[in-house]
C-alpha positions as CSV (number, residue, x, y, z in Angstrom):
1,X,9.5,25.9,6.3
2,X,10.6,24.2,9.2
3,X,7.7,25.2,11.0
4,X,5.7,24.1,8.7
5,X,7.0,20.8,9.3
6,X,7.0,20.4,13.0
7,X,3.3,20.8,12.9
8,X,2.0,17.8,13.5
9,X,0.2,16.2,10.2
10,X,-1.0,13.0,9.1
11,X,2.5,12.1,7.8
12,X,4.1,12.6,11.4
13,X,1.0,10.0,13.0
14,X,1.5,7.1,10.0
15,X,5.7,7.5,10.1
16,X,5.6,7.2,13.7
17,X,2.7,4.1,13.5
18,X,5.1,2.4,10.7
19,X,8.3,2.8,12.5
20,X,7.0,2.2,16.2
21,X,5.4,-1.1,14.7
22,X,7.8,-2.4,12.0
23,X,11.2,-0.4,12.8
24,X,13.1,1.9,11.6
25,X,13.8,0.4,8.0
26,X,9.8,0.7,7.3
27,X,9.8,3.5,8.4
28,X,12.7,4.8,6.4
29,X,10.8,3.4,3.1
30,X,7.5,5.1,4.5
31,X,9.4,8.6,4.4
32,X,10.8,7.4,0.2
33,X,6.8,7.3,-0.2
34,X,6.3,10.6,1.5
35,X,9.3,12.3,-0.1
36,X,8.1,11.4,-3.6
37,X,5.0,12.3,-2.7
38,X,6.3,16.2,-1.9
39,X,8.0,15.8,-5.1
40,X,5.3,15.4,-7.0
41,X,3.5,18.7,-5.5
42,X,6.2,20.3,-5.9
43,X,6.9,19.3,-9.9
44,X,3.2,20.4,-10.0
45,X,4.0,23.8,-8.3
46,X,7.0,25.1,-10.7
47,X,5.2,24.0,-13.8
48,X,2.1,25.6,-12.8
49,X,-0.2,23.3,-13.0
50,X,-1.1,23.6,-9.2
51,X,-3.6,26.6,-10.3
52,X,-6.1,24.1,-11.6
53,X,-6.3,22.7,-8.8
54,X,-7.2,25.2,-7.4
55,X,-9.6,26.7,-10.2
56,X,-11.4,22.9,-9.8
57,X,-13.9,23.2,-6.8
58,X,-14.4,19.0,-8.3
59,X,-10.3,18.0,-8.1
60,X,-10.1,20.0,-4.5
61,X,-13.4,18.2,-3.3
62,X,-12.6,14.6,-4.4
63,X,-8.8,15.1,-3.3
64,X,-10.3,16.1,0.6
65,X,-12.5,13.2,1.0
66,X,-10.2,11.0,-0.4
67,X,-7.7,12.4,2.3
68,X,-10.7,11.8,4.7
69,X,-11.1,8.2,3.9
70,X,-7.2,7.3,3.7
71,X,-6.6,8.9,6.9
72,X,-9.5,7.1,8.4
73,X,-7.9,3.6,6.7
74,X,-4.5,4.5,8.2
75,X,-6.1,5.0,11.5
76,X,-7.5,1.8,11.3
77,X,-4.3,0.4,10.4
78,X,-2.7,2.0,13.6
79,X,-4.7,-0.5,15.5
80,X,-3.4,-3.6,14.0
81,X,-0.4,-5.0,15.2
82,X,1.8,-5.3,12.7
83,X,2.3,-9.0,10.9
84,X,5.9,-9.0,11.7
85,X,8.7,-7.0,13.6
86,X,10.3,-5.5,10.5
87,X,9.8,-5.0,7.0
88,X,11.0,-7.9,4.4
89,X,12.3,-6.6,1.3
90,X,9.2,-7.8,-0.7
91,X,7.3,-5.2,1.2
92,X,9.6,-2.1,0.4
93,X,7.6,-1.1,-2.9
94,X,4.1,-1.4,-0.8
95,X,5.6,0.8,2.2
96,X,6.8,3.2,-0.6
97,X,4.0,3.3,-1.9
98,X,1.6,3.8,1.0
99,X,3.8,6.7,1.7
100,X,3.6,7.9,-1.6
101,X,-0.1,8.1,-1.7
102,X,-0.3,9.2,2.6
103,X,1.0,12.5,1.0
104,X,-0.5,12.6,-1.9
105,X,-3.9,12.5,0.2
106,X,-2.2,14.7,3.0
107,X,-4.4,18.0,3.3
108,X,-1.1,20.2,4.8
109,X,1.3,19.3,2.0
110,X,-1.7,19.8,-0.8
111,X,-1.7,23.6,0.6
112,X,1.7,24.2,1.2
113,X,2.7,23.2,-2.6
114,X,-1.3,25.0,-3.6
115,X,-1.2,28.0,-1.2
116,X,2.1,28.7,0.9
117,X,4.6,28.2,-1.3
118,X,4.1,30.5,-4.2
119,X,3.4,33.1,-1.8
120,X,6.9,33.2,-1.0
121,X,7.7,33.5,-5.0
122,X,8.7,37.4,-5.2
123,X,8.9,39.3,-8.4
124,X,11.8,40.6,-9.6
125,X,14.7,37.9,-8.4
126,X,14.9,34.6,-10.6
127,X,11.6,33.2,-12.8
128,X,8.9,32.0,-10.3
129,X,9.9,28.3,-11.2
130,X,12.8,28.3,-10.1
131,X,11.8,29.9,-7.1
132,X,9.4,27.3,-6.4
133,X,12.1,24.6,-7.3
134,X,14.4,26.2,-5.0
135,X,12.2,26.4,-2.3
136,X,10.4,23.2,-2.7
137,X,13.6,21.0,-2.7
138,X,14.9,23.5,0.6
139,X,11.2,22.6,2.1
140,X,11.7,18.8,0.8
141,X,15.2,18.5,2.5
142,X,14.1,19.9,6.0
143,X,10.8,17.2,5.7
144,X,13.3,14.5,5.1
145,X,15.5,15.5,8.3
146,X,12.2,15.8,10.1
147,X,10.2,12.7,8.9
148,X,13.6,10.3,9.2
149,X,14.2,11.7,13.2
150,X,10.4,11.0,13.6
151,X,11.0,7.5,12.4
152,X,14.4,7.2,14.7
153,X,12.8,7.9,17.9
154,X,9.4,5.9,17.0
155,X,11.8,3.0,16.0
156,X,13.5,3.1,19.1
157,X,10.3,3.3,21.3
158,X,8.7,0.4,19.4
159,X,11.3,-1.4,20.7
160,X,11.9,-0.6,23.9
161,X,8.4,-0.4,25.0
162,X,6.6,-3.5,26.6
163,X,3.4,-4.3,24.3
164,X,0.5,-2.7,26.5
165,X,2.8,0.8,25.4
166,X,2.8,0.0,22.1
167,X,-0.7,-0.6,22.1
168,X,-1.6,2.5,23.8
169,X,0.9,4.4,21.0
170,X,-0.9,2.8,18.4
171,X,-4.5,4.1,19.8
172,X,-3.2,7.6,20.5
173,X,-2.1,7.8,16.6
174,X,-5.2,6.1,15.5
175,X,-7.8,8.9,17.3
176,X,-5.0,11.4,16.3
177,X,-5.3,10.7,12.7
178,X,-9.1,10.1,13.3
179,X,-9.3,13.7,14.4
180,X,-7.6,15.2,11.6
181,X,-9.6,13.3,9.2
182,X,-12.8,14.3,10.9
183,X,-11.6,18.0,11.3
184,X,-10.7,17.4,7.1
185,X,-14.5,16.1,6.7
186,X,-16.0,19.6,8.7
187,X,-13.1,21.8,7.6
188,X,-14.3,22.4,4.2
């Protein structure tokens, strides 16, 4: 699972983008939005209610191209400087929340919770639920550890790097989340 996790992803791009550019408590509230966002996949997973998703060529078509589209927004986004050198606390529901739906949109964590996870689910030990469960939270408590030191070091660059860095940081996460969103779009 922790493999899974150090590939990089969309969520890795956007956390570093959010905490490079607003610090490390955005970035923290980013990772709440991505967190919850696992939580619903896996909640979906250990009631089984991931298999229609999967039985829905409609649901798995309109949830890729809305990953498309939301990774080409946050790529965009990347570009922007941010308004203002950390988050306010008016703007902690709205950094949740993009995190929320980044994940929600986020083609790896859609088939880890779809694809990889129940194939770890083995017959014969407790009820596949509460396989899942236990697995999910173990993969969700690695994510967190991984997403939050992601944050750390981006925070710490963001400020320690002279502007024309930061810029080049933010264009080096924009085309990387440009790529994954076009290799998303051709992937099918």
């Amino acid at each position: 699972m922790a493999l899974v996790e150090l590939t990089p992803g969309p969520n890795m791009g956007y956390l570093a983008v959010v905490a490079a550019s607003r610090g490390r408590v955005a970035g923290a509230l980013t990772v709440v939005g991505v967190t919850l966002g696992l939580s619903v996949y896996l909640v979906l997973a250990v009631f089984g209610l991931t298999r229609g998703l999967l039985a829905s060529p409609v649901v798995l078509h309109l949830l890729r191209w809305g990953g498309v589209l939301y990774l080409l927004v946050l790529a965009a986004e990347a570009l922007r400087p941010a308004p203002a050198p950390a988050a306010t606390d008016a703007e902690a529901p709205r950094l949740v929340l993009l995190g929320l739906v980044a994940n929600l949109l986020n083609p790896k964590a859609l088939l880890f919770y779809l694809v990889l996870l129940p194939g770890f689910v083995r017959p014969g030990f407790a009820s596949p639920g509460m396989q899942l469960l236990i697995l999910g939270l173990a993969h969700i408590a690695i994510s967190i550890v991984v997403h939050l030191s992601i944050v750390s070091g981006a925070a710490r660059l963001g400020r320690e790097w002279p502007a024309d860095r930061q810029r080049l940081l933010r264009s080096l996460s924009a085309a990387g989340l440009a790529a994954v969103a076009l290799w998303l779009a051709v992937s099918g």
